[in-house]
Every structure is written in structure tokens, then in C-alpha cells.
N, C-alpha and C positions, 0 to 999 in steps of 0.2 A: 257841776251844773250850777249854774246861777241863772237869775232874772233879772233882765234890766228893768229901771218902771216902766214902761210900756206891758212887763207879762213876758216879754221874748225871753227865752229861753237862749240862754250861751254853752255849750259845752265846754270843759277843758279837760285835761291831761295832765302828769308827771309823773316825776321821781322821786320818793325820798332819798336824799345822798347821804345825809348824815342826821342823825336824830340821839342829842347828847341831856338826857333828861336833869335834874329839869331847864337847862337853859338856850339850848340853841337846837333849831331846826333847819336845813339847810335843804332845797327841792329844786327841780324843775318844774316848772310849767308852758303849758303848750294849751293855744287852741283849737279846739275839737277834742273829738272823743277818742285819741290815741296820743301819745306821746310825739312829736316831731321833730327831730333833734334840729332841724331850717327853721322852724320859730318859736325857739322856746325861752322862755327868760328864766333866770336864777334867781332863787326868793331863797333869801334868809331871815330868820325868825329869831330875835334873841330876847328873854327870859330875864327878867333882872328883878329881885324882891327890893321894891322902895315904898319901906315903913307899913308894910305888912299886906302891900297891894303890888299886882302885877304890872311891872313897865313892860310894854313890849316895842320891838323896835324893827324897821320893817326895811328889809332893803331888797329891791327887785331891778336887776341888770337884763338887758339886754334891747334887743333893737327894738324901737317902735317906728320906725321910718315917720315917715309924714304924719304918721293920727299919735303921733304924743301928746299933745293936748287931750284928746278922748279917751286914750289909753290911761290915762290918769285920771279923766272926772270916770270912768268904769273902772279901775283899782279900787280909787275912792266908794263910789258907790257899794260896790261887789264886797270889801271888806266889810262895810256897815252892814250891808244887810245881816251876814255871814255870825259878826258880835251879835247882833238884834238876835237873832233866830240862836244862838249857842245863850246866852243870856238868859232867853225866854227857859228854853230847856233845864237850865242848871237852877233858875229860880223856882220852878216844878217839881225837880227831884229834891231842892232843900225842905220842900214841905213834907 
């Protein structure tokens, strides 16, 4: 689930396919709250230590027909918040 700024609530869905620690995560995603194999894009996640901080590298396939533009400023968006909020958490639990 995420939020766009507006407050609306998005649902989504996947699969883990492969999860190779610590460097590559590999999923489906689908919107709404079930899996859909008709719209779901392939996210891969890859892990890389440079100079003792996390590169992460993000690569998501699959159709966005006509709202690619939007599909992208809400990636965008949706992964921010997603850092913001995991961020906040792990800077909590260091203290």
C-alpha cells in the first residue's frame, strides 16, 4: 500500500522470484491488492557496497501503455516515500 500526496491510498501486489542476500531481489508487482499476472511489472533490486554505503539499482519492466509518464512521476514518488518512512524507522531503532 502506498499514498500518493493527495492521502489516496494505492494498493499493490507480488512476488518474490528470487531473493539472493545480500545483493539482488528480483519480484512482481501488480496493482491492487492480489497478484495479476495481465498487469504486473518486473522489479529487480540490485545491492552493490560502494565505499561502505548502499548503491541500489532499480530496474522495473513491463507495460505502462499510455500513463508512462505518470507511472514514473508515482515510481518516483512511491519509492521516496517508501526510503523516507524505512529511513525514519532504522534511525529509531539505532538509538
Amino acid at each position: 500500500m502506498r499514498e500518493d500526496a493527495n492521502g489516496a491510498e494505492h494498493p499493490f501486489a507480488g512476488v518474490y522470484h528470487e531473493v539472493t542476500p545480500p545483493e539482488r531481489l528480483v519480484m512482481t508487482i501488480s496493482e491492487g491488492d492480489r497478484p495479476d499476472p495481465n498487469r504486473e511489472h518486473l522489479l529487480t533490486v540490485v545491492l552493490a557496497d560502494v565505499g561502505g554505503q548502499t548503491e541500489m539499482t532499480f530496474t522495473q519492466t513491463g507495460d505502462f501503455g499510455d500513463r508512462a509518464d505518470e507511472m514514473l512521476a508515482g515510481l518516483v514518488q512511491g519509492y521516496g516515500a517508501f526510503f523516507t518512512a524505512l529511513d525514519a524507522v532504522l534511525t529509531q531503532d539505532a538509538r
